[in-house]
C-alpha positions, 0 to 999 in steps of 0.5 A: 500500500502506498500513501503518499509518500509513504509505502506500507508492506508489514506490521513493522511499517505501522504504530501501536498506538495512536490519536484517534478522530471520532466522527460519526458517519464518516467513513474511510477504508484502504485506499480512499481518501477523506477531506477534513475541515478541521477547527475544534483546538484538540483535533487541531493539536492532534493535527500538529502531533500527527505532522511531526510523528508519522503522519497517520490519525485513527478515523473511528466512530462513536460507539453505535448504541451511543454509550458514554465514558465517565467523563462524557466522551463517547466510547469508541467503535471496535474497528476504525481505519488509520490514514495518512495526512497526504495534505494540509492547508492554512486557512487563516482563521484558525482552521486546518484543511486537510486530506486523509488516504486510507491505509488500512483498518484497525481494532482498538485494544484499548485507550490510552491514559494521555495528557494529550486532550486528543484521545490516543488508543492502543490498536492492532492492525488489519495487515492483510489491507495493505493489499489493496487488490486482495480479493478483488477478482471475486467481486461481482462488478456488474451486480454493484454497478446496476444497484449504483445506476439504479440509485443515481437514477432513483436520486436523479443524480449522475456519475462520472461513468468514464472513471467509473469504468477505469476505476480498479473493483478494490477501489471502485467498491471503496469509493462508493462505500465511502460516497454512500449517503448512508447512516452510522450503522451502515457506514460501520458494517461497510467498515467491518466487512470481512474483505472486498467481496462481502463490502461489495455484497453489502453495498448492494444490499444496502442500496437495494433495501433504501431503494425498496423503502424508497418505492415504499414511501412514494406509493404511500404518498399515492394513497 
């Protein structure tokens, strides 16, 4: 996997611990990459730190069921995805404008007692996303691209079908996993899936339950 400037073959190439950005709904896999306006003062110092260590955050949602540590902080997601700071702007207002690309998934251990006021975690990471194209010849790429046109046409929306049709299945798959205008829920079992075949699968599913609910509630309207 190569990020930036940096590659990524082994465990060895990766941290133990490090700041974790919970964000609800966001989601960033392998490959992908994710625009952050950034203007909260912690997540600014955590910006700071990650440009002068190894460039990499820990992008990780709340947990789903909406449980709270003590000191009201949101406890985290098991699985989240690490990304590397491949860009990073000034705004002169006090914000920072950057750009994440996904270099893999990782699990949380465990959090770490810190002085820092980003949070920072202990994590292990999913080694096997470093091969990007794993698994990618066993995806049903005419099934995903005829549920991603029946959206876009449902949503009277359009794509950009040239790069579509270049794109490779890992980052096709990716991409429109992390462009799905769906929910924290959903957003996290596209995280989770197993491998490319069975994000692709659950893509598909997801789209085709929001279409049906969709053709649901417009016939309701009719009655």
């Amino acid at each position: 996997m190569q990020a930036g400037n940096a590659r990524y073959r082994t465990a060895r190439d990766l941290p133990e611990t490090i700041p974790v950005f919970p964000l609800e709904a966001a989601l960033l896999l392998p490959g992908g990459r994710m625009p952050l306006n950034i203007f909260e003062p912690r997540y600014l110092e955590m910006v700071d730190h990650a440009l002068s260590h190894q460039r990499l955050v820990g992008m990780v949602q709340p947990r789903l069921d909406g449980a709270l540590r003590d000191d009201g902080e949101p406890e985290l997601c098991e699985v989240g995805c690490l990304g590397r700071l491949t860009s990073f702007a000034e705004t002169g207002d006090g914000r920072y404008l950057i750009s994440l690309q996904g270099v893999c998934r990782f699990r949380v251990l465990s959090e770490m007692a810190v002085k820092t006021p980003f949070r920072q975690c202990r994590i292990k990471s999913f080694i096997a996303d470093l091969d990007l194209e794993a698994g990618a010849a066993e995806i049903d790429r005419p099934a995903l691209l005829k549920a991603f046109r029946a959206y876009l046409k449902a949503n009277d929306l359009d794509a950009d079908w040239e790069s579509v049709s270049r794109a490779e299945n890992a980052m096709l798959v990716n991409a429109l996993s992390m462009m799905a205008p769906y929910g924290a829920a959903e957003k996290q079992a596209l995280l989770e899936a197993p491998d490319l075949k069975t994000r692709a699968e659950t893509l598909i599913a997801i789209t085709e339950i929001a279409l049906a609910r969709d053709d649901e509630d417009f016939g309701s309207s009719l009655q």
